[in-house]
C-alpha positions as CSV (number, residue, x, y, z in Angstrom):
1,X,22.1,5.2,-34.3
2,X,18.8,4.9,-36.5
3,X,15.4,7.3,-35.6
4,X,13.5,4.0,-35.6
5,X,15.4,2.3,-32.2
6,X,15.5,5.5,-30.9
7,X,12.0,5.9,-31.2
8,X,11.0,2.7,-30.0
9,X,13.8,3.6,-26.8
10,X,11.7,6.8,-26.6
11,X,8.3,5.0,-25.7
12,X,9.8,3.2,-23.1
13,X,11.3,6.3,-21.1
14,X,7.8,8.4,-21.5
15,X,6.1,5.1,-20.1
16,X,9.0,4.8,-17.6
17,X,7.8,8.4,-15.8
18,X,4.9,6.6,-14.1
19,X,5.3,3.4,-11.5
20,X,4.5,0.5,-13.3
21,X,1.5,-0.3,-11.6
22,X,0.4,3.0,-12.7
23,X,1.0,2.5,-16.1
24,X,-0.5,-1.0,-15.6
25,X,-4.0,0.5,-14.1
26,X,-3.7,3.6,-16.8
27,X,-3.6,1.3,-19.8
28,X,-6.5,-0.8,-18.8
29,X,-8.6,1.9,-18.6
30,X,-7.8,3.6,-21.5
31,X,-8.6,-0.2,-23.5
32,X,-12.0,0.2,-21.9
33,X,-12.4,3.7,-23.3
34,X,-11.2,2.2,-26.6
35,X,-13.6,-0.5,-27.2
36,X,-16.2,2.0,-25.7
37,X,-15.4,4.3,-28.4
38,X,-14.7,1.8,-31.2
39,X,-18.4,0.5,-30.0
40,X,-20.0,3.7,-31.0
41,X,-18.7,4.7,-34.5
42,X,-18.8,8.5,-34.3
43,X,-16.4,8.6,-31.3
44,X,-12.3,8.2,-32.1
45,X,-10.9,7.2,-28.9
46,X,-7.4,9.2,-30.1
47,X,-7.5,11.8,-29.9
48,X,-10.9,12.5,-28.3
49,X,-13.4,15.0,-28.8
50,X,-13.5,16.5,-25.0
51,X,-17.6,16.3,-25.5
52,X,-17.2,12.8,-26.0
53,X,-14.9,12.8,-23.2
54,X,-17.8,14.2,-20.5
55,X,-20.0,11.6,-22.5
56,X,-18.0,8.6,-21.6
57,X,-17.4,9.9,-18.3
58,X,-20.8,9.8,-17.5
59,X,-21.3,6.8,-18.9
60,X,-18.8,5.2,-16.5
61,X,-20.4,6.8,-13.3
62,X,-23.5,5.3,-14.1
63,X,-22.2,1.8,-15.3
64,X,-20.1,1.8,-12.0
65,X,-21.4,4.1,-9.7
66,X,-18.2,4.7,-8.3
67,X,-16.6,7.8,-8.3
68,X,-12.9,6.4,-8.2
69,X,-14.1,4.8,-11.6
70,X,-14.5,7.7,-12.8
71,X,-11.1,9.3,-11.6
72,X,-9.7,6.5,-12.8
73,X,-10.9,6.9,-16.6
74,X,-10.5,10.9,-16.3
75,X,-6.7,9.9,-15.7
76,X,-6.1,7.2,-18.3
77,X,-7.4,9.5,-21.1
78,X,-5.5,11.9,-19.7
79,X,-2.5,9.8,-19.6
80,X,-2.5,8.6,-23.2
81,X,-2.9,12.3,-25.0
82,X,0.4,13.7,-23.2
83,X,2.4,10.0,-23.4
84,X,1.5,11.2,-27.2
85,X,2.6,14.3,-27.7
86,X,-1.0,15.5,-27.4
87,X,-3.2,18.2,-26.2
88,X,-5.4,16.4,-23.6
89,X,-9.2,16.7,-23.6
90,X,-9.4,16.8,-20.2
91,X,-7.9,20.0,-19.7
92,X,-11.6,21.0,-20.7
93,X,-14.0,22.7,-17.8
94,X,-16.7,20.3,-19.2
95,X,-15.0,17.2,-18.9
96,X,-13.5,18.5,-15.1
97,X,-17.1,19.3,-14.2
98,X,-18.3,15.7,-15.0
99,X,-15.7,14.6,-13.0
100,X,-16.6,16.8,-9.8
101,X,-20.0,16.3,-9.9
102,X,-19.3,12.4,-9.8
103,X,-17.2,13.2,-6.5
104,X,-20.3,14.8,-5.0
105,X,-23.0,12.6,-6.8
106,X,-21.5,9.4,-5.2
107,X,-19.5,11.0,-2.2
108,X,-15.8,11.2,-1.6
109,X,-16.3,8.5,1.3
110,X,-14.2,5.5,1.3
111,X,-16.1,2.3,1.4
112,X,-15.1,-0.6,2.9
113,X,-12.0,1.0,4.7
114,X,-10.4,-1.7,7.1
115,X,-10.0,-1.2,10.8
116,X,-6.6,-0.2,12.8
117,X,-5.8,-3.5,14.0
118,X,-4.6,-3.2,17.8
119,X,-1.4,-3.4,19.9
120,X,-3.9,-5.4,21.9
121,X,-4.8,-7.9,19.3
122,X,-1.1,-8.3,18.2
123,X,-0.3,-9.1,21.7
124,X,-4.0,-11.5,21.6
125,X,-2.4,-13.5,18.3
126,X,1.1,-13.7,19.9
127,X,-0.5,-15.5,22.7
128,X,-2.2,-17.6,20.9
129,X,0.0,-18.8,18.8
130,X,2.7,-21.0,19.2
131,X,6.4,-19.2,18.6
132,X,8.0,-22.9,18.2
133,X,5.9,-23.1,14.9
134,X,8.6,-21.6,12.2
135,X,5.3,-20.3,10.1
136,X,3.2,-18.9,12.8
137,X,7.0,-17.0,13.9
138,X,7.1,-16.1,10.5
139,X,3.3,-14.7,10.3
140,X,3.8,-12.6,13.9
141,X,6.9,-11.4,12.7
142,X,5.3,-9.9,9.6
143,X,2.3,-8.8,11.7
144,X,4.6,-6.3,14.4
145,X,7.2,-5.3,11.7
146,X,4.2,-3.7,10.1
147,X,2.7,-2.6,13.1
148,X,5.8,-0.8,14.2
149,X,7.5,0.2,10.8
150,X,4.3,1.4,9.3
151,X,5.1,-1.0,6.6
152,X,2.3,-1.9,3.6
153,X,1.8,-5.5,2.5
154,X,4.3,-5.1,-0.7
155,X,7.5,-3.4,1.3
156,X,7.4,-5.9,4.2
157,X,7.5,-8.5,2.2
158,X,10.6,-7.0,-0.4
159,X,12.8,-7.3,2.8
160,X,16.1,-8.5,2.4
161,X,18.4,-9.7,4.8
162,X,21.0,-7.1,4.1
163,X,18.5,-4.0,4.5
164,X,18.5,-5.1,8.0
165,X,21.4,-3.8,10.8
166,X,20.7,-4.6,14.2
167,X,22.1,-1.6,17.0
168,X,22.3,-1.4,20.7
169,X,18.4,-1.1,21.2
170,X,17.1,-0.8,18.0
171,X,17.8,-1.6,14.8
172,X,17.5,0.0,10.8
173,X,15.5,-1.6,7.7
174,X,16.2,-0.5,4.5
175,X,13.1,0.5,2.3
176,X,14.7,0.4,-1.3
177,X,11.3,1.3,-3.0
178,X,8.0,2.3,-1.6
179,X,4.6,3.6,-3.3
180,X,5.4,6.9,-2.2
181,X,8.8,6.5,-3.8
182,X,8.5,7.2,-7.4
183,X,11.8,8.2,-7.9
184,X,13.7,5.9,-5.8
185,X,15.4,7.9,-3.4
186,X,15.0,4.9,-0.5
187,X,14.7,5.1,2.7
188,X,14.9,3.7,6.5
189,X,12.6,2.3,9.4
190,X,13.9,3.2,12.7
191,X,12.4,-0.1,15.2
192,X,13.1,0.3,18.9
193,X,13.5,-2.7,20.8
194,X,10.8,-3.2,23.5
195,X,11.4,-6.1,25.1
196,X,7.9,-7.4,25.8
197,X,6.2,-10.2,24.2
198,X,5.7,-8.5,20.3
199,X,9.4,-6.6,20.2
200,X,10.0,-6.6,16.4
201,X,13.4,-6.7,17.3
202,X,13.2,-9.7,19.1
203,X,11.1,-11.4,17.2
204,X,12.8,-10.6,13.8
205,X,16.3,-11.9,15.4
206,X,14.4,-15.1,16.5
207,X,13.0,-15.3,12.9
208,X,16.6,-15.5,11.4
209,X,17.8,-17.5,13.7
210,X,15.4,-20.0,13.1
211,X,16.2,-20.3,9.1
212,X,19.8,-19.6,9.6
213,X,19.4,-16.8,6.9
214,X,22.9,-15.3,6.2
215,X,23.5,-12.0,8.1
216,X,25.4,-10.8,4.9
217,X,22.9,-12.3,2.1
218,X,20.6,-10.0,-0.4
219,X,18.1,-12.6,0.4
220,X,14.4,-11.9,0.8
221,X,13.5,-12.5,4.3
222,X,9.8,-13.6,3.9
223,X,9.5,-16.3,1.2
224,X,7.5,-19.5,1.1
225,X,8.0,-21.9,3.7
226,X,8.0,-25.5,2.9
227,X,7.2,-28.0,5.6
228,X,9.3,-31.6,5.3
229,X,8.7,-34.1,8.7
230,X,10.1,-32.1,11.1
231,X,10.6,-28.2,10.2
232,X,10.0,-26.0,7.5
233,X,12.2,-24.7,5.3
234,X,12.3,-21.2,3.1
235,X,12.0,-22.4,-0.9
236,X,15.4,-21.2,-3.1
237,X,12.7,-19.5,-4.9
238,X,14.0,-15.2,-4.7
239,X,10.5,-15.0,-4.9
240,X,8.6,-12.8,-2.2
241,X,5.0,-14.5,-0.5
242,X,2.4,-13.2,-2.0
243,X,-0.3,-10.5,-1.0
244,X,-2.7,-13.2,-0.6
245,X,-0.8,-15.7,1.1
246,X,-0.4,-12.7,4.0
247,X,-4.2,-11.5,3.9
248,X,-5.4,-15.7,4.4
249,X,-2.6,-16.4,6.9
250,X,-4.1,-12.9,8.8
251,X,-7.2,-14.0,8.4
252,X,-6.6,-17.3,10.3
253,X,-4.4,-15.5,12.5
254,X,-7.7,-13.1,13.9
255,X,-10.3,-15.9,14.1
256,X,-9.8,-16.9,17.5
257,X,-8.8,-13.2,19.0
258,X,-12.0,-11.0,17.3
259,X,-15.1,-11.4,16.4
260,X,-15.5,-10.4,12.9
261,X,-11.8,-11.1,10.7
262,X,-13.3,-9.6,8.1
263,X,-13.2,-5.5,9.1
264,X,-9.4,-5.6,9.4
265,X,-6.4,-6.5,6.5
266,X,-2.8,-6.1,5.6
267,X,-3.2,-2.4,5.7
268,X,-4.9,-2.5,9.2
269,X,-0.9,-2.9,10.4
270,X,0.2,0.1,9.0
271,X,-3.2,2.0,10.2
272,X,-2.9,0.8,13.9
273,X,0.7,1.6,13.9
274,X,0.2,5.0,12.7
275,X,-3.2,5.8,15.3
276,X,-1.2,4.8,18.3
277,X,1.7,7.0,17.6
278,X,-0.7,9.9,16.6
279,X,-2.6,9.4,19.5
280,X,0.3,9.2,21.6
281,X,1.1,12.3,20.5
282,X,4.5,11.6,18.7
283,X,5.2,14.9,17.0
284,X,4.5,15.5,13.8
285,X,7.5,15.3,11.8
286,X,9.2,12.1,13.1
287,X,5.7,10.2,12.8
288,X,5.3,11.3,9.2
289,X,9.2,10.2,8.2
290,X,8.2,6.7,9.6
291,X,5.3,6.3,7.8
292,X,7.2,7.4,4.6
293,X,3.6,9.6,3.6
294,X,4.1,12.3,1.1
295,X,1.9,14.6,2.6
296,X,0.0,15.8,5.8
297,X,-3.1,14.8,3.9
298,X,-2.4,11.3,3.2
299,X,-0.9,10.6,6.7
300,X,-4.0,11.9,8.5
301,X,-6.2,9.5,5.8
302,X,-4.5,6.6,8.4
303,X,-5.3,7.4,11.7
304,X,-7.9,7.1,13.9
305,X,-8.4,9.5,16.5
306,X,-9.5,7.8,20.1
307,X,-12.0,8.8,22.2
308,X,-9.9,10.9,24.9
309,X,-8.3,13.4,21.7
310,X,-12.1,14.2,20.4
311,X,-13.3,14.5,24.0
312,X,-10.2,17.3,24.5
313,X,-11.9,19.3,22.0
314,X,-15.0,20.5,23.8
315,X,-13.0,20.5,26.6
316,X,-10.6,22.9,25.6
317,X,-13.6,25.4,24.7
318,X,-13.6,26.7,28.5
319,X,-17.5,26.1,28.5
């Protein structure tokens, strides 16, 4: 075995210890930092000078004024000196303090954070719609499996039929890979079934039913419906819909139930799901398992706390 495939192997198993989308986001940044660089011609963009590094840094919060900009850059460079075998410049205190400064300069707050969409507005676009319609069933059914599985946008859609098992009042759905699931370990949604007008499990049997989809197939349960004269039909296509495809047909879906579609999106499922629970006061453990959340930290980032849990509070001060 020659040292030149083996290299060439190597590269792809250093690049293979991020997700891809990772990697993806990583290596456009570090481009921009290149033709930055290559634009000024004292700078080499590999490896860097760490003053260069604060330099650019700064140059990126002011450009963008975002502080996840500047993250973002801070971790590419980052990225691309250890992929090589290098010592990385942003070790440096300078280079960290030109990143912290940009946290508090522009604020840590998250802008344009989507609301937790309601069990009551679920139940307001069930009634709405019409369940004979094979893509508005499709749409709901995507809307509470979310809702109650905690689900983003990208692992609703990679169902397949065969991650699903129905039980005697509730049934089991496979997660094969999730954000959160870099080293994929997988995992399982535990649904309960309800009964009332937006049971997943009712709902998602309905769903099957309609397209006849094979109880023992690998298919992908949620892919593009095409309408003939008299009923739609999934394409052959093993081809999940798209993230926009689900963000219009939500859109759509709110515009007669709210007044303003635009404060809530795909992630507004998995938000709403997780404030109820939390402010239901499912415990701890069992409602971070669900939402598949690496830390306490990150689940917290997804709820909402109502208006009784703040008042108890005060009201526990004895005043």
């Amino acid at each position: 075995m020659d040292l030149q495939s083996l290299s060439a192997r190597l590269q792809t198993t250093i690049l293979s210890a991020r997700a891809p989308a990772t990697v993806s986001m990583y290596d456009r940044a570090f481009r921009r930092w290149k033709e930055f660089a290559l634009s000024k011609h004292e700078l080499s963009y590999l490896p860097v000078n760490p003053m260069h590094v604060a330099v650019y840094l700064q140059y990126v919060l002011e450009s963008t004024g975002s502080s996840s900009s500047v993250d973002t850059a801070f971790y590419s460079i980052k990225w691309a000196h250890e992929s090589a075998g290098l010592v990385s410049p942003t070790d440096n205190p300078l280079v960290n303090r030109v990143r912290e400064a940009a946290k508090r300069i522009l604020g840590a707050k998250r802008c344009h954070r989507k609301e937790p969409l309601s069990i009551e507005i679920i139940k307001d676009i069930i009634s709405a719609g019409d369940l004979s319609n094979t893509l508005q069933l499709r749409n709901i059914c995507l809307y509470v499996l979310c809702y109650a599985g905690f689900f983003r946008s990208e692992e609703v859609t990679s169902i397949r039929r065969n991650h699903i098992t129905f039980h005697d009042g509730y049934m089991t759905i496979k997660v094969e890979k999730s954000k959160t699931d870099q080293l994929r370990q997988g995992d399982e949604v535990i649904i309960a079934q309800s009964g009332g007008s937006a049971c997943p499990v009712s709902i998602l049997r309905d769903y099957l039913s309609r397209l006849n989809i094979d109880p023992h197939s690998d298919e992908l349960i949620f892919r593009q419906l095409v309408k003939t004269k008299s009923f739609y039909k999934m394409v052959n296509k093993d081809k999940p819909i798209s993230y926009t495809t689900f963000r219009d047909h939500l859109s759509k879906s709110l515009r007669s139930v709210v007044p303003d579609p635009s404060v809530y999106g795909t992630h507004s499922f998995r938000s709403g799901g997780a404030t109820k629970a939390a402010n239901s006061g499912v415990g701890e453990r069992v409602f971070q398992r669900q939402g598949r959340w690496k830390s306490v930290s990150a689940k917290d980032g997804y709820v909402k706390d109502n208006i009784t849990s703040r008042i108890s509070v005060s009201k526990s001060l004895g005043l």
